[in-house]
C-alpha positions as CSV (number, residue, x, y, z in Angstrom):
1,X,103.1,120.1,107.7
2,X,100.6,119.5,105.3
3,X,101.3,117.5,102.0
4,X,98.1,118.4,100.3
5,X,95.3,121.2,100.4
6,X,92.2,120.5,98.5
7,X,89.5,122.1,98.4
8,X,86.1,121.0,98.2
9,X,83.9,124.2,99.0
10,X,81.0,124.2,96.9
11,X,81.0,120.3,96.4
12,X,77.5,118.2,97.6
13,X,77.6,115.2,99.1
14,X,78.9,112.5,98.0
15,X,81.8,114.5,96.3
16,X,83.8,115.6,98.8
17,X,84.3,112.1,100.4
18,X,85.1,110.5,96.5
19,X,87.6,113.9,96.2
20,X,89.3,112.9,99.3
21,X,89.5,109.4,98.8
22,X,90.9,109.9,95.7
23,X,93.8,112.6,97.4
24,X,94.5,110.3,99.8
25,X,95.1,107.3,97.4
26,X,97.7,109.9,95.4
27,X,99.8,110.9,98.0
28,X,99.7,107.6,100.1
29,X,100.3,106.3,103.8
30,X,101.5,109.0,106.3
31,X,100.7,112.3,104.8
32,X,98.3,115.1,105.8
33,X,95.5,116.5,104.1
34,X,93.8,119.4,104.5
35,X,90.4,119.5,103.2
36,X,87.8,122.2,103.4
37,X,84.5,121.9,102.7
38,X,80.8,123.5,102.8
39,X,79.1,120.0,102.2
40,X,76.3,120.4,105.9
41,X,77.3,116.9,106.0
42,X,81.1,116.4,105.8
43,X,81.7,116.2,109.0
44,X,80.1,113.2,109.7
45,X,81.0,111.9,106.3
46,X,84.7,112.5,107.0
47,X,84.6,111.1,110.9
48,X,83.1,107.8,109.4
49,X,85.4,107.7,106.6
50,X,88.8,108.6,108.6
51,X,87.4,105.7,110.9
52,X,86.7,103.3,108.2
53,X,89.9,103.8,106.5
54,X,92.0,104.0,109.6
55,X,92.9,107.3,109.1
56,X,93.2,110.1,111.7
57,X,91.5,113.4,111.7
58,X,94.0,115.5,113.4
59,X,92.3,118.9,113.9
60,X,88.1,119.7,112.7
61,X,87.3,123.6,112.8
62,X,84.1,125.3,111.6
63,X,83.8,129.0,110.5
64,X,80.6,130.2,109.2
65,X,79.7,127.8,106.4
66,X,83.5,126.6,106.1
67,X,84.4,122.8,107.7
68,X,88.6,122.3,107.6
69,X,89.9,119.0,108.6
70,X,93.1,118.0,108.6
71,X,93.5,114.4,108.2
72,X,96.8,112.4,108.7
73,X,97.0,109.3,106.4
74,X,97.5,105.8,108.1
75,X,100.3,103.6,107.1
């Protein structure tokens, strides 16, 4: 199930990180988001941050320009 869909198409780097970060604090520990994203380089920027914070990315797909991850929230 997921807790909280935001979307961050459109968004350059550094924003969809700071717009995550700032989901994630709102809905707290053991939640998922799904965020999706046409930042070329949120998909490293989420893999180091999920690993940073301690988080888990749970599923990472790519269509056309589109990046969806679905990120469950450590405790």
């Amino acid at each position: 199930m997921i807790d909280l869909e935001l979307d961050c198409k459109g968004m350059n780097c550094p924003m969809p990180i700071v717009e995550l970060t700032k989901a994630a604090r709102s809905i707290g520990p053991g939640k998922r988001i799904e965020v999706t994203a046409t930042d070329l380089a949120f998909k490293p920027d989420v893999e180091a941050w999920a690993r940073r914070m301690g988080h888990s990315i749970e599923d990472f797909q790519e269509e056309d320009t589109v990046q969806r991850a679905i990120i469950l929230l450590a405790n």
